[in-house]
C-alpha positions in Angstrom: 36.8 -15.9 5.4 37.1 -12.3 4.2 35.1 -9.6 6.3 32.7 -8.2 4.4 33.4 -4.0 4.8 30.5 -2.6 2.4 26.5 -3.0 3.6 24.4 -2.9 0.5 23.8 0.7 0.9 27.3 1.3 0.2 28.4 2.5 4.0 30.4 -0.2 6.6 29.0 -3.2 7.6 28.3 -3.6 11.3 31.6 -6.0 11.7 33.6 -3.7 9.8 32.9 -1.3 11.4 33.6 -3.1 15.3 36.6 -3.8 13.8 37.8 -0.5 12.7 36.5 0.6 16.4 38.8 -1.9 18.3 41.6 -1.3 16.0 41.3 3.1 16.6 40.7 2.0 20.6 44.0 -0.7 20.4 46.1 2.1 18.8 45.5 5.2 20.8 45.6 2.6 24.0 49.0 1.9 22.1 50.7 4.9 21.6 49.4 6.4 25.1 51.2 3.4 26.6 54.7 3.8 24.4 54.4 7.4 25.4 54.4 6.5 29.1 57.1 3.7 29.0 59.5 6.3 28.3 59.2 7.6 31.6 58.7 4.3 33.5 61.2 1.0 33.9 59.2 -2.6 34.4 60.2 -5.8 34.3 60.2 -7.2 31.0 57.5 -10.1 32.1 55.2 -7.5 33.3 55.7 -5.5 30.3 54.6 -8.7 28.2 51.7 -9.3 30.4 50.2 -5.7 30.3 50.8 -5.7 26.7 48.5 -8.8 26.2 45.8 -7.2 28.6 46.1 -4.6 26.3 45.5 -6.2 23.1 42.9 -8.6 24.8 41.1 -5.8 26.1 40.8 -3.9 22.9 40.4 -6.7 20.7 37.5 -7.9 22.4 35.7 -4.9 21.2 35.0 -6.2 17.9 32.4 -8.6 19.9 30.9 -5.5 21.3 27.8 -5.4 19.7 26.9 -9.4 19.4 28.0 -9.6 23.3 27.8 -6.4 24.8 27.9 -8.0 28.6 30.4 -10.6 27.9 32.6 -8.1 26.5 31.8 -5.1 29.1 33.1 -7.7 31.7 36.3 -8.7 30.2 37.4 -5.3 29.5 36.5 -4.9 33.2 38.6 -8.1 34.1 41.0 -7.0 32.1 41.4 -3.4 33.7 41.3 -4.8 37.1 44.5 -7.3 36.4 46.5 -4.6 34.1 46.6 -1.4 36.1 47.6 -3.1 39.1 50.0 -4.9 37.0 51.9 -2.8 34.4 53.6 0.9 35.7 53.1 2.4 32.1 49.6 3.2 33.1 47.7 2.8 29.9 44.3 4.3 29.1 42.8 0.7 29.0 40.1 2.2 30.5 39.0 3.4 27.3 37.9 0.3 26.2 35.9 -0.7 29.0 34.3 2.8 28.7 33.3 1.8 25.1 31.6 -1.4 26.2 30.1 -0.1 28.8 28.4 2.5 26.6 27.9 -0.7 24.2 26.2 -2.9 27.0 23.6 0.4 27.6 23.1 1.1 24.0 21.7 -3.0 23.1 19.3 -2.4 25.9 21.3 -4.2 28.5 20.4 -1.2 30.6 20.1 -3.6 34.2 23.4 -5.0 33.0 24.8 -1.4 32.2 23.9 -0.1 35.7 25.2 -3.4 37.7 28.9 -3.3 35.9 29.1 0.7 36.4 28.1 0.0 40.0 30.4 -2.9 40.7 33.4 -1.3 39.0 32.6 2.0 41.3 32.2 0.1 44.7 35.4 -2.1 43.6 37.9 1.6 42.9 36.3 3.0 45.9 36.9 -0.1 48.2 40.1 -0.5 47.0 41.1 3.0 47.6 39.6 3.0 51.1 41.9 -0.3 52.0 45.4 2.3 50.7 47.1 3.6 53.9 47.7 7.1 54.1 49.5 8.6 51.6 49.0 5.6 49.1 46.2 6.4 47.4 46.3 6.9 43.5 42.5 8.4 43.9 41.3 10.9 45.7 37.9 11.4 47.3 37.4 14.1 44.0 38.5 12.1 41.3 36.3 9.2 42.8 33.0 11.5 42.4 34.2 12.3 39.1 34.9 8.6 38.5 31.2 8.0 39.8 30.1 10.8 37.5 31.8 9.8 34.4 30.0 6.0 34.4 26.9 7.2 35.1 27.1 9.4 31.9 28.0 6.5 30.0 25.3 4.4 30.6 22.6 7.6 30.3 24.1 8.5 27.4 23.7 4.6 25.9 20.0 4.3 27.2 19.3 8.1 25.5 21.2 6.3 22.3 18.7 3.0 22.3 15.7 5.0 22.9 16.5 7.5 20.2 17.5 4.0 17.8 13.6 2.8 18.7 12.1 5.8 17.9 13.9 5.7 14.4 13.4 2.2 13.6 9.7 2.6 14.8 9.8 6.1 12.8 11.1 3.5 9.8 8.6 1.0 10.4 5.9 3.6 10.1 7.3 4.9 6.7 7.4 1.2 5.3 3.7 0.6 6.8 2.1 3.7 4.9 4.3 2.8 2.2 2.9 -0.5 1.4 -0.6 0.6 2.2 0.0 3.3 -0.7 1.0 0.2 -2.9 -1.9 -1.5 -2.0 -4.6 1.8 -2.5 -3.0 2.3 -5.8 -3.4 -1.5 -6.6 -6.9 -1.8 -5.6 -7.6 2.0 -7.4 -5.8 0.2 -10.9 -7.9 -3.2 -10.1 -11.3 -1.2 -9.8 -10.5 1.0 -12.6 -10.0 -1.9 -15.1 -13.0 -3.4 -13.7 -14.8 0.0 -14.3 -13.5 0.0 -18.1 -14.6 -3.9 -18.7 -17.9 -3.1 -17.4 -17.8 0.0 -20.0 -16.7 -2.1 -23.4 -19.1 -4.9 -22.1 -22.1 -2.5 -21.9 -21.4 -1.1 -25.3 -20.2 -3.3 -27.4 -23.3 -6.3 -25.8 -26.1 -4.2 -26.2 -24.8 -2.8 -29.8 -23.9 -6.5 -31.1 -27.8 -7.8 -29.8 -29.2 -5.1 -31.5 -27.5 -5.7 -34.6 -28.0 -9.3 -34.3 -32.0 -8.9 -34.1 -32.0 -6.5 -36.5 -30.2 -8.7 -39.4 -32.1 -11.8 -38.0 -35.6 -9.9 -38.4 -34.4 -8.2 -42.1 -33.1 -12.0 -43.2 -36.3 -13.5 -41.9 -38.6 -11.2 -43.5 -36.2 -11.7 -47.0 -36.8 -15.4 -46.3 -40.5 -15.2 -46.8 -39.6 -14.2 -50.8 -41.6 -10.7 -51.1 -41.4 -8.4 -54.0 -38.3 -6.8 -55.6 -39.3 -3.3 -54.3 -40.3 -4.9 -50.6 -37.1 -6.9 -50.4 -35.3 -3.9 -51.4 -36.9 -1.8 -49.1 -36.2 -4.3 -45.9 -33.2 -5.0 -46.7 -32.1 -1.1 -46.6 -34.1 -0.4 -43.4 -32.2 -3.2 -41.8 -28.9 -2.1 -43.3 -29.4 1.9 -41.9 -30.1 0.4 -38.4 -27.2 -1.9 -38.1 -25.3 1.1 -39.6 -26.6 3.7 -36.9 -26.4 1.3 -34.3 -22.4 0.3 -35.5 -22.0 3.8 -35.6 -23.0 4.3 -31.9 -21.2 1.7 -30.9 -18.2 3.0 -32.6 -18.4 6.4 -31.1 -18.5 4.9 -27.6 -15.9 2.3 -28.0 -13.4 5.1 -28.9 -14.2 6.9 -26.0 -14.3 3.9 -23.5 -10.9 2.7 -24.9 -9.5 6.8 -24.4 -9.1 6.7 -21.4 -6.8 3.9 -21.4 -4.4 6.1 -24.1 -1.3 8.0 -22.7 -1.9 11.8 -21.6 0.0 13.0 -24.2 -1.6 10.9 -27.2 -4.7 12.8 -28.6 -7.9 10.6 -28.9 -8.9 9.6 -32.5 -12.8 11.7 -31.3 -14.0 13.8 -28.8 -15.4 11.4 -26.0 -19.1 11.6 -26.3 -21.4 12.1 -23.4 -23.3 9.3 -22.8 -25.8 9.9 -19.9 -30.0 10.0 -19.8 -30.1 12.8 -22.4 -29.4 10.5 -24.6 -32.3 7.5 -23.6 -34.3 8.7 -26.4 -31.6 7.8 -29.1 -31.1 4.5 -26.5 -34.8 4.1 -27.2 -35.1 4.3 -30.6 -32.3 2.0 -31.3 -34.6 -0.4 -29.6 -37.6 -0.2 -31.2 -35.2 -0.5 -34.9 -35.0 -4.0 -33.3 -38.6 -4.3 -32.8 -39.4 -3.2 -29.6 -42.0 -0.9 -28.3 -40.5 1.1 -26.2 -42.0 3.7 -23.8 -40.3 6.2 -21.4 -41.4 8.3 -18.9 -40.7 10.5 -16.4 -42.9 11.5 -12.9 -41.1 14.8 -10.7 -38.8 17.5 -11.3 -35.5 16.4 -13.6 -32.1 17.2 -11.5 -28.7 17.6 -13.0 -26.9 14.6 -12.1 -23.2 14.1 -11.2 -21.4 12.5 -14.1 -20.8 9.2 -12.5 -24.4 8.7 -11.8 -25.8 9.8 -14.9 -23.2 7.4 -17.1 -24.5 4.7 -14.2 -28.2 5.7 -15.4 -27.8 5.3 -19.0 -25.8 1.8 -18.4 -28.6 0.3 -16.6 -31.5 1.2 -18.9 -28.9 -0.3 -21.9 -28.0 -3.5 -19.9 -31.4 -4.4 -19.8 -32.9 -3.5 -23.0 -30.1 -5.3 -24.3 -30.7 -8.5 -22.0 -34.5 -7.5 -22.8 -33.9 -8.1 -26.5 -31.6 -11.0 -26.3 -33.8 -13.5 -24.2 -36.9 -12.2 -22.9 -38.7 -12.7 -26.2 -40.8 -9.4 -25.3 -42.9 -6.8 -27.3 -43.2 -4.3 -25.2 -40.6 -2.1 -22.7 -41.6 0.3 -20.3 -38.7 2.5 -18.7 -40.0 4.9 -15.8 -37.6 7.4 -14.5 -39.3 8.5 -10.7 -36.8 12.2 -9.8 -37.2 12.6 -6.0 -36.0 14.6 -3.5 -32.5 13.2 -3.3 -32.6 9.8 -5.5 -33.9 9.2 -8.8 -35.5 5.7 -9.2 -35.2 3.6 -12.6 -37.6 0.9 -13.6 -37.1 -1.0 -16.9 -40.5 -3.7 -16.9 -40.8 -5.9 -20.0 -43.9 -8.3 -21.1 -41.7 -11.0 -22.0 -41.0 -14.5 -20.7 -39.5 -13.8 -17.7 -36.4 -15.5 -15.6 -36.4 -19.1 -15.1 -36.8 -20.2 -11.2 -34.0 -20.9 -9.8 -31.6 -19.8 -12.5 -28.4 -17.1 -11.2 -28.3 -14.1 -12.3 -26.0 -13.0 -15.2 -23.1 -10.6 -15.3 -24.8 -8.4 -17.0 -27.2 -7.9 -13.6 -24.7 -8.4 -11.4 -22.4 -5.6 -13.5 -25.4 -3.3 -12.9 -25.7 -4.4 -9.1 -22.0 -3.1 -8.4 -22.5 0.2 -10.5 -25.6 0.8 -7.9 -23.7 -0.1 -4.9 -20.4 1.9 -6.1 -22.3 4.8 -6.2 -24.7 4.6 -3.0 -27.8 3.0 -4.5 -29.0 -0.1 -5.1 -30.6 -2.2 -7.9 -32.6 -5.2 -7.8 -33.6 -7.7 -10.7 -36.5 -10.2 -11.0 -39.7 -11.4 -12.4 -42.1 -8.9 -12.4 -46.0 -9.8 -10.3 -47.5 -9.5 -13.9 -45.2 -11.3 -16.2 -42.2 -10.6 -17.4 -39.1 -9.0 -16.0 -38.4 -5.8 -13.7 -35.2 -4.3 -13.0 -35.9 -1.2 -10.2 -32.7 1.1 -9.3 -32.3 3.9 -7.0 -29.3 6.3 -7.5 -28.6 9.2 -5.8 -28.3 12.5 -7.1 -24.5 12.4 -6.7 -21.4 10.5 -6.0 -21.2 10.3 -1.7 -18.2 11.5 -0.1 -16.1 8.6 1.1 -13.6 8.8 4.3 -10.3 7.4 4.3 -11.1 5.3 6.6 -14.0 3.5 4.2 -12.6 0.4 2.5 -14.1 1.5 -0.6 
């Protein structure tokens, strides 16, 4: 099987690179030990023997990382048997040195500390046992011996925290990563939700107007009157439907441009569309045959632009479900300006909501523009008749925290 040598991001893959790490250890192990055997004479066995340590020493490197203690204590075995073995005097010791910062590095630290302190008690024991004159290390090169493996394994444990703090670093990135995904999935979700709401607002209570208005104009055509009064009913119908497709027109284009690109120039202006405009709301009514009456009780206030297209929404929503089934004459639409809240009420004479029937998404459109906004609308029969729809709004969008799931 061929060893993979690229990672997907284009740099060495882990084996590859344990294997281009045992091969660098194996040859500078090598050509230190050809070095010394030219000033040293062994028997040929031993020779064959140390050279095997050798190669099993450094060759067991490539396993560093999948077996860090497995391969910290062969290289250890392996030291012990070759130095006493072989004159040539190899730096085998590298690769033990290697695993040993391996073993500390994987978060064997226990492991780590154990082989350092077994391999340090083993030299110095073996060194005490010498007689005089024997010894190959002294009492200085044994502290600096002691010195050298505990920097090893500090500098491995300093290695795997700094490796946690990255990957935690990188786990932190990913998190707020996703999380953006997800805001900016959930901002795209409400926005087309927002821009349904829109075309259904417009385009229902335009198409029920018109509908009433052509039923009324053919009903009263039905009854056979005079050329002139024919005439004349038929053209009053025609300009309403016309104003009223005309309206409908103007708000369509500018509900639909906001979905166009930034650089793409609407076919109109946008209109503004807000409670100035309930008198024009109004009289489109009444060209369907309602009376409608408006009026207001405080001091008018300015109102953000959110909550003033919310306004307008609700008083059309229900004259439209007003002129669609509650089979009513007359509409009265109260608008009550407080301190910091401005309270609709659209009451009809009509019919009235069956018991027991759900409410439509029309009312329940008009429930979530309330609630979106910090208000709140409710929708039922009225204690006289008919049907109430009462809405409080406040005067402007509330702040909302980052921490709010809205």
């Amino acid at each position: 099987m061929s060893l993979p040598l690229r990672s997907p991001g284009g740099r060495l893959s882990p084996r590859a690179a344990d294997a281009l790490v045992a091969g660098v250890v194996l040859l500078v192990v090598a050509v230190w030990t050809l070095v010394s055997a030219a000033h040293t004479s062994e028997p040929a066995v031993r020779t064959v023997l140390g050279w095997m340590l050798v190669v099993s020493g450094c060759g067991a490197l490539y396993f560093r990382r999948r077996q860090p203690v497995a391969v910290a204590v062969v290289t250890l075995l392996t030291c012990v048997v070759y130095y006493p073995l072989s004159a040539q005097d190899g730096p085998l010791m590298i690769a033990f040195a290697l695993a040993l910062y391996t073993t500390a590095a994987e978060g064997r630290f226990a492991a780590a500390v154990a082989l350092a302190a077994v391999t340090l008690l083993a030299v110095g024991v073996g060194e005490i046992r010498q007689q005089p004159g024997h010894r190959q290390i002294d009492d200085t090169s044994l502290a600096m011996l002691a010195g050298w493996l505990i920097s090893l394994v500090a500098v491995g444990r300093a290695q795997r925290t700094r490796s946690a703090y990255l990957h935690e670093v990188e786990q932190r990135a990913l998190a707020a990563e996703r999380e953006q995904e997800a805001r900016a999935r959930q901002s795209a979700t409400e926005e087309r939700l927002r821009i349904a709401r829109e075309v259904h607002d417009v385009l229902g209570h335009s198409i029920s107007l018109i509908n009433v208005q052509s039923g009324a104009a053919l009903h009263r055509l039905g009854k056979g009157p005079a050329p002139e009064a024919g005439l004349a009913t038929a053209t009053e119908a025609l300009e309403a439907v016309k104003a009223t497709s005309k309206d409908a027109l103007r708000e369509l284009r500018a509900t639909l441009g906001m979905l166009r690109r930034a650089d793409e120039p609407t076919p109109t202006a946008p209109p503004s569309s807000g409670l100035a405009l309930l008198g024009d709301l109004a009289g489109r009514a009444r060209s369907a045959g309602l009376d409608v009456r408006t009026e207001s009780t405080g001091t008018p206030v300015s109102l953000s632009p959110a909550v003033d297209l919310a306004a307008y929404r609700i008083v059309q929503e229900s004259l439209t479900n007003i002129t669609r089934h509650a089979r009513a004459r007359t509409v009265r639409v109260s608008l009550d300006w407080g301190t910091d809240t401005v309270r609709l009420r659209i009451e009809d004479d009509g019919e009235g909501a069956p018991e027991g029937r759900p409410l439509g998404s029309g009312i329940r459109g008009m429930a979530e523009r309330a609630r979106a906004l910090g208000g709140e609308l409710t929708a039922d029969n009225g204690e006289g008749g008919g049907f109430l729809v009462d809405a409080r709004l406040p005067f402007s969008v509330p702040a909302v925290s980052e921490g709010d799931p809205r």
